[in-house]
N, CA, C and O atoms as a GROMACS GRO file, in nm:
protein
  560
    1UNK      N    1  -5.699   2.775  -0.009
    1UNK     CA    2  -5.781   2.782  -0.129
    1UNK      C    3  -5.757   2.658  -0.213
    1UNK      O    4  -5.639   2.644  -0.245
    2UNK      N    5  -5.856   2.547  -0.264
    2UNK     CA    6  -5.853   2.490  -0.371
    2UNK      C    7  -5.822   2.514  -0.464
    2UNK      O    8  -5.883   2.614  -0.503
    3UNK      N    9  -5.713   2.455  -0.576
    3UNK     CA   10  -5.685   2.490  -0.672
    3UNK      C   11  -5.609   2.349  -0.736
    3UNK      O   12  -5.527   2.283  -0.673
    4UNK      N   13  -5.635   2.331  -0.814
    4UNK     CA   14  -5.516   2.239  -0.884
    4UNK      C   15  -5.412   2.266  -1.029
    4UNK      O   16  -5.461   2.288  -1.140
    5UNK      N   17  -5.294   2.262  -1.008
    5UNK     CA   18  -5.226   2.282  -1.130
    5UNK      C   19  -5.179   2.448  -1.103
    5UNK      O   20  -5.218   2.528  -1.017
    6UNK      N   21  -5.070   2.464  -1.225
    6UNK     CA   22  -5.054   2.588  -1.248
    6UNK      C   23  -5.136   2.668  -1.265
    6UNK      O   24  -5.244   2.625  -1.307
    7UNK      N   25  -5.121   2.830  -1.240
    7UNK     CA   26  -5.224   2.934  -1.274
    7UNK      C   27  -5.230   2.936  -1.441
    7UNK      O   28  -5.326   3.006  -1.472
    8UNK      N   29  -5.167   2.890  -1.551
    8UNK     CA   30  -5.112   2.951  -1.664
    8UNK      C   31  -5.186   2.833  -1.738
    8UNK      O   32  -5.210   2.854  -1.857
    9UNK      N   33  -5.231   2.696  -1.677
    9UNK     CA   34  -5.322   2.564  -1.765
    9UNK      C   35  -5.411   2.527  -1.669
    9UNK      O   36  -5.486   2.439  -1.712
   10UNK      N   37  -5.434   2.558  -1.556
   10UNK     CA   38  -5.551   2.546  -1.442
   10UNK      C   39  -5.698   2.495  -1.559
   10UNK      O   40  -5.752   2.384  -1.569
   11UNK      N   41  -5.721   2.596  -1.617
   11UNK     CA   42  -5.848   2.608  -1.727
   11UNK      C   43  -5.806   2.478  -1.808
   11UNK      O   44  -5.889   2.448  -1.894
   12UNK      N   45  -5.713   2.407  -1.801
   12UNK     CA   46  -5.708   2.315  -1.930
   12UNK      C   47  -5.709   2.169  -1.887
   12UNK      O   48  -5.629   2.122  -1.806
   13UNK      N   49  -5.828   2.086  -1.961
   13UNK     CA   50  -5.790   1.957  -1.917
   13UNK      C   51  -5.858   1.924  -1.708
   13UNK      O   52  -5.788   1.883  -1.615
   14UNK      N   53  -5.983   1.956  -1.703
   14UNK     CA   54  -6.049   1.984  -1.610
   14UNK      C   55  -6.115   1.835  -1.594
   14UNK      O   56  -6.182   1.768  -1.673
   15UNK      N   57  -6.069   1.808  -1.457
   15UNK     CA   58  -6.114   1.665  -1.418
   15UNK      C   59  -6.156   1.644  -1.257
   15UNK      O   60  -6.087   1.668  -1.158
   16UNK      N   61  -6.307   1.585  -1.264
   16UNK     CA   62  -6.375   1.569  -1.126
   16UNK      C   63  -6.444   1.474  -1.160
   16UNK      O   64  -6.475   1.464  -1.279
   17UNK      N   65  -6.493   1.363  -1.048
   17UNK     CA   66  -6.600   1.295  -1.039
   17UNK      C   67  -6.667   1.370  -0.990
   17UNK      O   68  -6.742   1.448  -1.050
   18UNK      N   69  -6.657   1.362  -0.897
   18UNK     CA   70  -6.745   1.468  -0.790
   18UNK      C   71  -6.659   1.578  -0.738
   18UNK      O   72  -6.578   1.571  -0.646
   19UNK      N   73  -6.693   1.689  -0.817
   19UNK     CA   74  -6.624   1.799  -0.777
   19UNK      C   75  -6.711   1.841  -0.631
   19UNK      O   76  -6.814   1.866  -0.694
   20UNK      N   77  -6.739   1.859  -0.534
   20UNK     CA   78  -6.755   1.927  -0.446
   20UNK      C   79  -6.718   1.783  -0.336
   20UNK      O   80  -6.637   1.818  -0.251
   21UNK      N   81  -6.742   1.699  -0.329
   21UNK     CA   82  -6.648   1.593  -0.262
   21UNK      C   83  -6.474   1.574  -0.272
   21UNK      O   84  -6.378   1.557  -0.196
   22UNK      N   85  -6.500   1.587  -0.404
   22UNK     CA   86  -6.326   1.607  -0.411
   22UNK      C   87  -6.303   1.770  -0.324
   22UNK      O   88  -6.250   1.773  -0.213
   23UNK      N   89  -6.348   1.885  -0.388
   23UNK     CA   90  -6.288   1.982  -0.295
   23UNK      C   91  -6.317   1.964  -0.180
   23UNK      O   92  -6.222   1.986  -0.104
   24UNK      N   93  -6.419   1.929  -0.128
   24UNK     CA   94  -6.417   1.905   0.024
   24UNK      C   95  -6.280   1.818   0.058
   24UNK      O   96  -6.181   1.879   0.099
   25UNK      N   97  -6.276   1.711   0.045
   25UNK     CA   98  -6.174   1.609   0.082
   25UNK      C   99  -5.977   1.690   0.077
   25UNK      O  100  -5.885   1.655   0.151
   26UNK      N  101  -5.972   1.787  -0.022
   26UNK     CA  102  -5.862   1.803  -0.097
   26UNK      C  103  -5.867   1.914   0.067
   26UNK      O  104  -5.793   1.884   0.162
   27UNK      N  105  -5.970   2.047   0.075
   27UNK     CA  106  -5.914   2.131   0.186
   27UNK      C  107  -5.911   2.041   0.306
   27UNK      O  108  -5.800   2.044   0.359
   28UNK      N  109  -6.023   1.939   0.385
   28UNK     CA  110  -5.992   1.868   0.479
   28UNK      C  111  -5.802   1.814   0.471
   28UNK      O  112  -5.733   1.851   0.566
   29UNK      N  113  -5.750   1.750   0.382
   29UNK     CA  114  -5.611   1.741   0.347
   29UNK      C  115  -5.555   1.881   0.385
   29UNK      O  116  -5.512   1.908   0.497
   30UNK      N  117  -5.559   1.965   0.284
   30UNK     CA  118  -5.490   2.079   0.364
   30UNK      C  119  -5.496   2.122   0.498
   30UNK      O  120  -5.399   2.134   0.572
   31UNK      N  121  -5.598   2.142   0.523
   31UNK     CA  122  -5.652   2.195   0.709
   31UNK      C  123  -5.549   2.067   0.813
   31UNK      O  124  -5.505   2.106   0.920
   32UNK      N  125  -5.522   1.932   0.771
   32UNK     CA  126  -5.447   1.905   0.849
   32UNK      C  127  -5.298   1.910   0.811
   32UNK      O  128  -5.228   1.878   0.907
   33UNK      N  129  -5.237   1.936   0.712
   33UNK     CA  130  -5.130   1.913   0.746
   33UNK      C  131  -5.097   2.090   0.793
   33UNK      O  132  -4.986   2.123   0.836
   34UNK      N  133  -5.209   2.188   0.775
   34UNK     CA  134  -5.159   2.290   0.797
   34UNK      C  135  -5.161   2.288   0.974
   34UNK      O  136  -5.069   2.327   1.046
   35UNK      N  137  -5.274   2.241   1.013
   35UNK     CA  138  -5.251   2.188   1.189
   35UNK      C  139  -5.124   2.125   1.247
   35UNK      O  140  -5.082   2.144   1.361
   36UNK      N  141  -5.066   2.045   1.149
   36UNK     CA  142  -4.926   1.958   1.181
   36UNK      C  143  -4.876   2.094   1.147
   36UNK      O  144  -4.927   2.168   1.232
   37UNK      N  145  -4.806   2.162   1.071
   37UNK     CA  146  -4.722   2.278   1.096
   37UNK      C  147  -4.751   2.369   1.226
   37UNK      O  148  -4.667   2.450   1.265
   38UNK      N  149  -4.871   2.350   1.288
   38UNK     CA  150  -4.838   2.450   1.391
   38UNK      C  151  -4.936   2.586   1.375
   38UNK      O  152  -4.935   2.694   1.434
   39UNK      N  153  -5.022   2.530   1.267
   39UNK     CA  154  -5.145   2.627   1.294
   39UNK      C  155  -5.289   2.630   1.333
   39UNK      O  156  -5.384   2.562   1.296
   40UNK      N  157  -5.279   2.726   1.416
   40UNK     CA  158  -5.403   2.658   1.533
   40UNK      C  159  -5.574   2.682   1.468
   40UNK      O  160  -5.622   2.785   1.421
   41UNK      N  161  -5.624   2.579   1.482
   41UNK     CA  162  -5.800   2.560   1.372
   41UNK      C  163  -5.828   2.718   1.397
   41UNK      O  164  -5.867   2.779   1.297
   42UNK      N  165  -5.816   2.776   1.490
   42UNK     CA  166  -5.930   2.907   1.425
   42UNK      C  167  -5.896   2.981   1.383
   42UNK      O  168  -5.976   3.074   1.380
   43UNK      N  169  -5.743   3.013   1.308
   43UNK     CA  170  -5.695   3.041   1.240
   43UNK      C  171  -5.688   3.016   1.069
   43UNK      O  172  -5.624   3.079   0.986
   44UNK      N  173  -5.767   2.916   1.053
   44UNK     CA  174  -5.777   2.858   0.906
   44UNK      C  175  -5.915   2.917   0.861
   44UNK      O  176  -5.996   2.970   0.937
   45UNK      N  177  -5.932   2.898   0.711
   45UNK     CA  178  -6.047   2.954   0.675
   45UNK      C  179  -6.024   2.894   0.527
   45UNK      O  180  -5.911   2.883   0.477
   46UNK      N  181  -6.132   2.861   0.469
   46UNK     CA  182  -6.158   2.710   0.359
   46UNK      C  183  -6.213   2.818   0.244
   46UNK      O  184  -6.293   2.909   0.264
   47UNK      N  185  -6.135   2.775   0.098
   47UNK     CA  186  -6.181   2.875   0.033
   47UNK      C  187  -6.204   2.781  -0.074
   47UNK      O  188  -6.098   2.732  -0.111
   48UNK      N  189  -6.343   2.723  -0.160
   48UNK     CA  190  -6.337   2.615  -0.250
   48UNK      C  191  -6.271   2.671  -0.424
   48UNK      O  192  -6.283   2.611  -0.532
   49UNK      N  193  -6.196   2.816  -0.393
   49UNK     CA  194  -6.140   2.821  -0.539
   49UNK      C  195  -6.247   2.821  -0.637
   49UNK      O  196  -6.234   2.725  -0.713
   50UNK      N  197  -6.356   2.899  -0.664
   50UNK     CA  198  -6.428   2.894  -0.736
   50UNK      C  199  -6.358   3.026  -0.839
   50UNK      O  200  -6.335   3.144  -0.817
   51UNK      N  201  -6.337   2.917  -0.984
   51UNK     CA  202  -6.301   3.021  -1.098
   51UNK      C  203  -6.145   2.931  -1.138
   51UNK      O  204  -6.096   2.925  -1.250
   52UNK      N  205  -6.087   2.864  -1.004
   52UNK     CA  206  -5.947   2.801  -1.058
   52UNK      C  207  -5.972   2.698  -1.068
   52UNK      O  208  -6.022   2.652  -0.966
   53UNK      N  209  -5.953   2.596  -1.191
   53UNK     CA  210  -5.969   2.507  -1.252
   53UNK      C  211  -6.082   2.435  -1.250
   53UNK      O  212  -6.087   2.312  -1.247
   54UNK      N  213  -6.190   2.524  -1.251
   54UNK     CA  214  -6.328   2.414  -1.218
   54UNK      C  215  -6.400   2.455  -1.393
   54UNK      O  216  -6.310   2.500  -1.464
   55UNK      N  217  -6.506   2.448  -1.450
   55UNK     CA  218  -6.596   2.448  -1.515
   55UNK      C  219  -6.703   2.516  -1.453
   55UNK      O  220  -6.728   2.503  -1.333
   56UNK      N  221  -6.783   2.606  -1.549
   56UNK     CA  222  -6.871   2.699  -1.536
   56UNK      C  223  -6.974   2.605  -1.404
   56UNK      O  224  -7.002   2.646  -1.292
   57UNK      N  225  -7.007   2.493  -1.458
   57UNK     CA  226  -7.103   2.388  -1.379
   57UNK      C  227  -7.030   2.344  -1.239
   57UNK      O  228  -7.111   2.319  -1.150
   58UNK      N  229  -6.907   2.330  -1.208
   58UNK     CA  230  -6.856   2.267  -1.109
   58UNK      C  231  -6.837   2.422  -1.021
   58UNK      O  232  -6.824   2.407  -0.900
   59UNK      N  233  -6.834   2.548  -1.066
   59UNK     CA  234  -6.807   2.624  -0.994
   59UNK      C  235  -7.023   2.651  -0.923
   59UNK      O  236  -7.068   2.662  -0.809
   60UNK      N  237  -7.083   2.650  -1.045
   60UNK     CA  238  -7.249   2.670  -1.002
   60UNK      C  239  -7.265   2.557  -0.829
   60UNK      O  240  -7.311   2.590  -0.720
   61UNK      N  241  -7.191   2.387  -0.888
   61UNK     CA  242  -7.215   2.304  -0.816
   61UNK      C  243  -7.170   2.325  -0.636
   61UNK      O  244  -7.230   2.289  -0.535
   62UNK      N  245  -7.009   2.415  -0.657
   62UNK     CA  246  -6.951   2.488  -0.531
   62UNK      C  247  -7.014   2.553  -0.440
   62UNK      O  248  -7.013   2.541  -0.318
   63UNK      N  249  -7.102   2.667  -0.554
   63UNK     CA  250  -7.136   2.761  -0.480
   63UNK      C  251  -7.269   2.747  -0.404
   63UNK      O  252  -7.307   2.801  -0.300
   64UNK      N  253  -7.345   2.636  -0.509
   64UNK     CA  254  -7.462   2.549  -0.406
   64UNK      C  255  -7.423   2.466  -0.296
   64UNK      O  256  -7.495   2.438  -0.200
   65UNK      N  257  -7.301   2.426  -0.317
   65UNK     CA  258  -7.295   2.341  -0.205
   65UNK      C  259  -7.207   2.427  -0.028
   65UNK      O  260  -7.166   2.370   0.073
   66UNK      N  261  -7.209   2.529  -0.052
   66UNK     CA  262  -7.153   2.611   0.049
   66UNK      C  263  -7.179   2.576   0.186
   66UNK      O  264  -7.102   2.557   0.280
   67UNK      N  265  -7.330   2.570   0.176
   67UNK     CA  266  -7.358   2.532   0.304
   67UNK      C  267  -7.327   2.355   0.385
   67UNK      O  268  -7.359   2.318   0.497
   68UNK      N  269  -7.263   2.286   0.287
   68UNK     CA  270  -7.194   2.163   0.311
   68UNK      C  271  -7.041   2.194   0.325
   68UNK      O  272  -6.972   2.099   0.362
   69UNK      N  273  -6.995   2.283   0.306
   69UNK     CA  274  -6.830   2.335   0.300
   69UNK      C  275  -6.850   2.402   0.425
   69UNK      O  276  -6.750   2.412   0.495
   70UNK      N  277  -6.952   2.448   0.466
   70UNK     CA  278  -6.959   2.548   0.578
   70UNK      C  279  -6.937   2.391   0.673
   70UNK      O  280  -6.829   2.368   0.726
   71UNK      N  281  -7.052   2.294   0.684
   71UNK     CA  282  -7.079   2.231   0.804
   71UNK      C  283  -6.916   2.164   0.799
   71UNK      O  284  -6.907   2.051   0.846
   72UNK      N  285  -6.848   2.198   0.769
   72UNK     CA  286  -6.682   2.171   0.748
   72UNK      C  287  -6.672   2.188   0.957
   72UNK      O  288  -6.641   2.096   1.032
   73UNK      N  289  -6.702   2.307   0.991
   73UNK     CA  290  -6.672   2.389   1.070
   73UNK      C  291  -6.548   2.513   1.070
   73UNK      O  292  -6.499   2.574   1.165
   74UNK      N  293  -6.532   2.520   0.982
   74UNK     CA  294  -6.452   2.625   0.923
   74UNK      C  295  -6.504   2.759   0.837
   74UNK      O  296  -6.570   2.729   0.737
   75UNK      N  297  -6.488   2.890   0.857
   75UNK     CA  298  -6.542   2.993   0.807
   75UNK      C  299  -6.490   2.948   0.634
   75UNK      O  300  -6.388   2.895   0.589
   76UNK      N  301  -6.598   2.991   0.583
   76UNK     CA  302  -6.606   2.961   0.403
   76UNK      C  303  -6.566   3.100   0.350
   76UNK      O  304  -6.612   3.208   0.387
   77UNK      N  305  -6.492   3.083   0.277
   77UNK     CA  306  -6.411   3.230   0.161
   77UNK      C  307  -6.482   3.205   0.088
   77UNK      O  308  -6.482   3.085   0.061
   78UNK      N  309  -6.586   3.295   0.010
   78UNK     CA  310  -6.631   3.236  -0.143
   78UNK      C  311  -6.567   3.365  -0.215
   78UNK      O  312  -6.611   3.475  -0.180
   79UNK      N  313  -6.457   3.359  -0.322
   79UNK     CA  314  -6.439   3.476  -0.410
   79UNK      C  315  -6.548   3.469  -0.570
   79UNK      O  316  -6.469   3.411  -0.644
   80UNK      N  317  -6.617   3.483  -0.617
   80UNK     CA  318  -6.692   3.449  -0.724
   80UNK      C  319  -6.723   3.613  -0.823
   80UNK      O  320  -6.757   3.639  -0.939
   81UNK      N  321  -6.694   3.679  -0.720
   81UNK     CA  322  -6.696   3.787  -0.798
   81UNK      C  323  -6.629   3.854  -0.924
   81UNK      O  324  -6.507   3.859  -0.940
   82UNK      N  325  -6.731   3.911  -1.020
   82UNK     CA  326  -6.674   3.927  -1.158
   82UNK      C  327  -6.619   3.781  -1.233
   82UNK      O  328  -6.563   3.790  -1.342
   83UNK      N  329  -6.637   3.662  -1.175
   83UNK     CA  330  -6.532   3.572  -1.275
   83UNK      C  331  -6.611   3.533  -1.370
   83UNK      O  332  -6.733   3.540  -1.364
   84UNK      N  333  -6.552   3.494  -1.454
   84UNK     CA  334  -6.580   3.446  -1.602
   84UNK      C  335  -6.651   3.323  -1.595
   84UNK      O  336  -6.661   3.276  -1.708
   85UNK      N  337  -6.696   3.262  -1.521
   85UNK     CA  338  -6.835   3.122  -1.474
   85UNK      C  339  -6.942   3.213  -1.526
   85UNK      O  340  -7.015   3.193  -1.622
   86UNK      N  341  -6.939   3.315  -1.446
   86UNK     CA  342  -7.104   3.419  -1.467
   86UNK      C  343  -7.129   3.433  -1.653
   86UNK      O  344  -7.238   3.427  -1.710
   87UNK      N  345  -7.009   3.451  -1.710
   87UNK     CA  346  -7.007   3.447  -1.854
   87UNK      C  347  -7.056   3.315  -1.934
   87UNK      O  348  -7.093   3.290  -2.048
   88UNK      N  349  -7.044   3.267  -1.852
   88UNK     CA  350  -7.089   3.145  -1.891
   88UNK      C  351  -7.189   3.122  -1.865
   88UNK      O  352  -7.215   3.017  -1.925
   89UNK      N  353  -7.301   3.162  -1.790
   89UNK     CA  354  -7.412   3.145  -1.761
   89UNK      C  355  -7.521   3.296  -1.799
   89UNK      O  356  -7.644   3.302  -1.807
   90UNK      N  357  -7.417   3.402  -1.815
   90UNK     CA  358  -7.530   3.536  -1.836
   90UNK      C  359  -7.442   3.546  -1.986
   90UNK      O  360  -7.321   3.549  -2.007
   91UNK      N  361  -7.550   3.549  -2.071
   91UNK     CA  362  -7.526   3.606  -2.244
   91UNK      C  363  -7.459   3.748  -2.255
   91UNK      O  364  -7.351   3.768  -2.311
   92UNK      N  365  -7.533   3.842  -2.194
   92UNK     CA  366  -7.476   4.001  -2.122
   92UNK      C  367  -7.333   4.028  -2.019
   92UNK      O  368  -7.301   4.126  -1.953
   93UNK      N  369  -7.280   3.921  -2.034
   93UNK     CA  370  -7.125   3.918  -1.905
   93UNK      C  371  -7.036   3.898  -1.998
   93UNK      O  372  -6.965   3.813  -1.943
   94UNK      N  373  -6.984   3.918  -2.113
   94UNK     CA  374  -6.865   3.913  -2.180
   94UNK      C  375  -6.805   3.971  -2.102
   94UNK      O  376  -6.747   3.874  -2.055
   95UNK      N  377  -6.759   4.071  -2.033
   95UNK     CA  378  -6.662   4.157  -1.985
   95UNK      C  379  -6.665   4.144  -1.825
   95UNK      O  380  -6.772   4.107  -1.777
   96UNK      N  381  -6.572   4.166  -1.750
   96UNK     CA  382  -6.569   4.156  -1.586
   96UNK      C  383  -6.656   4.292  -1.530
   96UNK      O  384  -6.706   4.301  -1.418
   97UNK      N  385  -6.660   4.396  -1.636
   97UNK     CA  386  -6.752   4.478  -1.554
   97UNK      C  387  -6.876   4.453  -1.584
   97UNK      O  388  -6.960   4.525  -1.530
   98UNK      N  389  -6.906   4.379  -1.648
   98UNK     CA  390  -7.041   4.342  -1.654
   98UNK      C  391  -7.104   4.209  -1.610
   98UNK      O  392  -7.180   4.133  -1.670
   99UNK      N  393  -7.047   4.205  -1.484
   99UNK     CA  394  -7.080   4.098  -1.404
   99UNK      C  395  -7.107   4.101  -1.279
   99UNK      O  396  -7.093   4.014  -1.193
  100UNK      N  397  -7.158   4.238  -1.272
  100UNK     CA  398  -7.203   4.309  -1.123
  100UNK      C  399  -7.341   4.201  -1.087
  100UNK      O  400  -7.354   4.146  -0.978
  101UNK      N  401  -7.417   4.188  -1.179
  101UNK     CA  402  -7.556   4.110  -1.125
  101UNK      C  403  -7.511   3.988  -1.082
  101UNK      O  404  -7.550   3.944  -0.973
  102UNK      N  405  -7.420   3.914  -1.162
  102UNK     CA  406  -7.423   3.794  -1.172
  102UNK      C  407  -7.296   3.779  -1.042
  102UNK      O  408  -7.281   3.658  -1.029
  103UNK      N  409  -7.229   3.831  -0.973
  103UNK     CA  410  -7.119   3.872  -0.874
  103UNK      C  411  -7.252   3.891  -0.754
  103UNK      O  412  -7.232   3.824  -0.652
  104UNK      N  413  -7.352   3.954  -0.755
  104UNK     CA  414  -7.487   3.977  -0.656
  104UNK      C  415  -7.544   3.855  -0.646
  104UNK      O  416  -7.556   3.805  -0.534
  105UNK      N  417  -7.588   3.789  -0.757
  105UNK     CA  418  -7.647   3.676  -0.712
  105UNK      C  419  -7.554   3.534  -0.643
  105UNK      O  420  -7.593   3.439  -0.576
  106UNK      N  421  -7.413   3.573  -0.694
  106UNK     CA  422  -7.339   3.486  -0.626
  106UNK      C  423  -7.290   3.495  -0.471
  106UNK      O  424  -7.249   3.393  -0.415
  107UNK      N  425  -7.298   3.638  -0.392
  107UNK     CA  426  -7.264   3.682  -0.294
  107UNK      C  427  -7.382   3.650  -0.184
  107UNK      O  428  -7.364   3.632  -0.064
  108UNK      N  429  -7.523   3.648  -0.264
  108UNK     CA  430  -7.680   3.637  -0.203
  108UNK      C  431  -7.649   3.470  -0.205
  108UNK      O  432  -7.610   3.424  -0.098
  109UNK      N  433  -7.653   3.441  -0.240
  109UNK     CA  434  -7.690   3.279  -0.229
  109UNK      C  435  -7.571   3.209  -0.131
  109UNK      O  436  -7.589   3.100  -0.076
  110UNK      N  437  -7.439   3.292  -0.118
  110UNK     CA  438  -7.305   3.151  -0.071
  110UNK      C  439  -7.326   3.280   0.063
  110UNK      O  440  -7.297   3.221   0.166
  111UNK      N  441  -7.349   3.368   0.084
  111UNK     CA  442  -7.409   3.428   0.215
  111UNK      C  443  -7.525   3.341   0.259
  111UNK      O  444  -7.533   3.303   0.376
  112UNK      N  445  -7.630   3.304   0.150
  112UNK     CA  446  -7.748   3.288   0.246
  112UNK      C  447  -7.739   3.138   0.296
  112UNK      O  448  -7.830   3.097   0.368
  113UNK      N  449  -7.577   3.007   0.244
  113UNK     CA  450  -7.552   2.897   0.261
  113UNK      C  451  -7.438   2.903   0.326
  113UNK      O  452  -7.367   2.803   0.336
  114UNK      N  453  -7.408   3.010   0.374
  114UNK     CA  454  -7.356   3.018   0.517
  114UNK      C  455  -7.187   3.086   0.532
  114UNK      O  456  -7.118   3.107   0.632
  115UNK      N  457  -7.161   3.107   0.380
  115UNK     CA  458  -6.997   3.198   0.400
  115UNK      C  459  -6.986   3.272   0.437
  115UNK      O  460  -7.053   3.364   0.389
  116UNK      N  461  -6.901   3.303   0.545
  116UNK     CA  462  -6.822   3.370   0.616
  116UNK      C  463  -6.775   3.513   0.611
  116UNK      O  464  -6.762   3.610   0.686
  117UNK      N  465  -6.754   3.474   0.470
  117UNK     CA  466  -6.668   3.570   0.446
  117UNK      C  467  -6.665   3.600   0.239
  117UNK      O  468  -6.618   3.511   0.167
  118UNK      N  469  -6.723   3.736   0.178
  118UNK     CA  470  -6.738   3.706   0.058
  118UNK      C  471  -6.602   3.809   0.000
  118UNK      O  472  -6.601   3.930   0.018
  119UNK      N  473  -6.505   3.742  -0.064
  119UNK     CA  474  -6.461   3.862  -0.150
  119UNK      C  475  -6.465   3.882  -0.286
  119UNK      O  476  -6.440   3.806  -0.380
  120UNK      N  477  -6.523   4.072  -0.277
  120UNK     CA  478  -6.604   4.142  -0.362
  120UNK      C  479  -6.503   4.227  -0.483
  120UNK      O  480  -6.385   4.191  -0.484
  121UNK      N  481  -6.541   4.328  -0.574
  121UNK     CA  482  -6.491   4.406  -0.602
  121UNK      C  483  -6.561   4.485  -0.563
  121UNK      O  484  -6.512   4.578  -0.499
  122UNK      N  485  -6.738   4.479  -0.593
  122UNK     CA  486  -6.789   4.608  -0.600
  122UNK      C  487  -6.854   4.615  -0.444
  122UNK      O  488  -6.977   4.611  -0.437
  123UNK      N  489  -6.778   4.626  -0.321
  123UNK     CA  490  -6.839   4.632  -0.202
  123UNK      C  491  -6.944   4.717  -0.152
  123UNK      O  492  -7.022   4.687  -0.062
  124UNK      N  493  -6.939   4.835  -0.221
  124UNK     CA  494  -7.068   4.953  -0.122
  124UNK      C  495  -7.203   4.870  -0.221
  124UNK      O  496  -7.310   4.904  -0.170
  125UNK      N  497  -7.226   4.782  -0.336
  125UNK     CA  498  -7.300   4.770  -0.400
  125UNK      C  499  -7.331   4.673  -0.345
  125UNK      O  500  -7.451   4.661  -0.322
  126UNK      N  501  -7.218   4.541  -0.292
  126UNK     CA  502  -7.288   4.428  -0.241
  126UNK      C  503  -7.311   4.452  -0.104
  126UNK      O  504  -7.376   4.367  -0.042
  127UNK      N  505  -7.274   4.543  -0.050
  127UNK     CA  506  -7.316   4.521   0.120
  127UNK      C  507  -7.482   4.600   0.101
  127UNK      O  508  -7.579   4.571   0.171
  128UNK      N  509  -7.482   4.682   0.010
  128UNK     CA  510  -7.667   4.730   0.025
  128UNK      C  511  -7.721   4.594  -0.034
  128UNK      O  512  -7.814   4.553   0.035
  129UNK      N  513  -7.697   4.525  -0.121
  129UNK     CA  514  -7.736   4.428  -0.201
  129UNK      C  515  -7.776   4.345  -0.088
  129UNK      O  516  -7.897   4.328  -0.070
  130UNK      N  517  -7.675   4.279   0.006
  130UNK     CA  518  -7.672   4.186   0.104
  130UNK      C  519  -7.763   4.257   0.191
  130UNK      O  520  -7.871   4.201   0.176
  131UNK      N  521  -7.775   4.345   0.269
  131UNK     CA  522  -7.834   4.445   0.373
  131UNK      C  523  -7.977   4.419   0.354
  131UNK      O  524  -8.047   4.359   0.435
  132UNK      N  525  -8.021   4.476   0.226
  132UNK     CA  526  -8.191   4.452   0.162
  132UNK      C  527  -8.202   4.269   0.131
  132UNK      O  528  -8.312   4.218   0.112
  133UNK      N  529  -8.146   4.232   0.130
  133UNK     CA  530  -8.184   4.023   0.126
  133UNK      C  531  -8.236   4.017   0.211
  133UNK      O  532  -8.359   4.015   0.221
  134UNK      N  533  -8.085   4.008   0.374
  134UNK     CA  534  -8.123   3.994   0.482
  134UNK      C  535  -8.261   4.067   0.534
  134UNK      O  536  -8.346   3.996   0.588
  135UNK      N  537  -8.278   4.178   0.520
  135UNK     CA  538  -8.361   4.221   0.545
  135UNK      C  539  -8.464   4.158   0.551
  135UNK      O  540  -8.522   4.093   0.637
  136UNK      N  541  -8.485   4.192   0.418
  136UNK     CA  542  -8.631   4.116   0.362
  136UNK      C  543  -8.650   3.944   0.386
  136UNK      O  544  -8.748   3.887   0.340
  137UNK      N  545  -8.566   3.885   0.447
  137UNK     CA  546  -8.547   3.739   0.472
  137UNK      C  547  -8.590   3.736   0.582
  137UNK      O  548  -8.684   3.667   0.622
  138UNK      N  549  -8.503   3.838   0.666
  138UNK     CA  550  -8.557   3.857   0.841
  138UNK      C  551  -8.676   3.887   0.877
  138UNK      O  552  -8.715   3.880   0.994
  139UNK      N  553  -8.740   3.922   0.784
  139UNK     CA  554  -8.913   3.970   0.768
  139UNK      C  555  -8.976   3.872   0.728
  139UNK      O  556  -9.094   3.905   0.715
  140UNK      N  557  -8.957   3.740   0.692
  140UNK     CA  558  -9.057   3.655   0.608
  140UNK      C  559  -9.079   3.561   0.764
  140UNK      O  560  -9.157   3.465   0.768
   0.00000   0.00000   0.00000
């Protein structure tokens, strides 16, 4: 998982040129030295840390760019659910439980750009959520 800095000032003092080049570049770095220890590629799985130390915009910029983290060749983790980015973008999300829509639209879009793998809180809500997309996608 991407992350920079402590968990306790992560949020403070937030610096990217290009945040989705830099995270790309930063897990490519990790993925090899985790290969030099002795762990074998299909065992790894690339998670761009969306929510630790990015900005409401650099996490939006992540989660569009998924399907470029995907052509990584590595399964994509997107966690986005409930975090406080969505607050920043929905007026109605002050609170983590009120970020079920905005947790849906993040799970629909870094699914439909190719992650792997989404972790949820509210799962029986996003797998019908996801179920009726696909659906209706597989039909167009």
């Amino acid at each position: 998982m991407h992350s920079r800095g402590e968990l306790s000032s992560m949020q403070r003092d937030i610096r990217f040129d290009d945040v989705v080049r830099e995270v790309e570049d930063e897990l490519r770095h990790r993925v090899q030295i985790a290969k030099t220890a002795g762990i074998d590629a299909d065992r790894i799985i690339l998670d761009p840390g969306i929510g630790f130390g990015k900005t409401t915009e650099q996490n939006v910029m992540l989660l569009a760019a998924t399907g470029r983290l995907a052509a990584t060749g590595f399964p994509i983790l997107i966690g986005a659910s409930r975090k406080s980015f969505i607050a920043g973008i929905a007026e109605d999300a002050s609170s983590p439980v009120d970020r079920l829509g905005g947790s849906l639209a993040a799970a629909a879009w870094s699914s439909r750009l190719g992650a792997a793998i989404l972790r949820v809180h509210d799962v029986a809500a996003t797998m019908q959520f996801l179920r009726i997309s696909h659906a209706i996608d597989s039909a167009r």
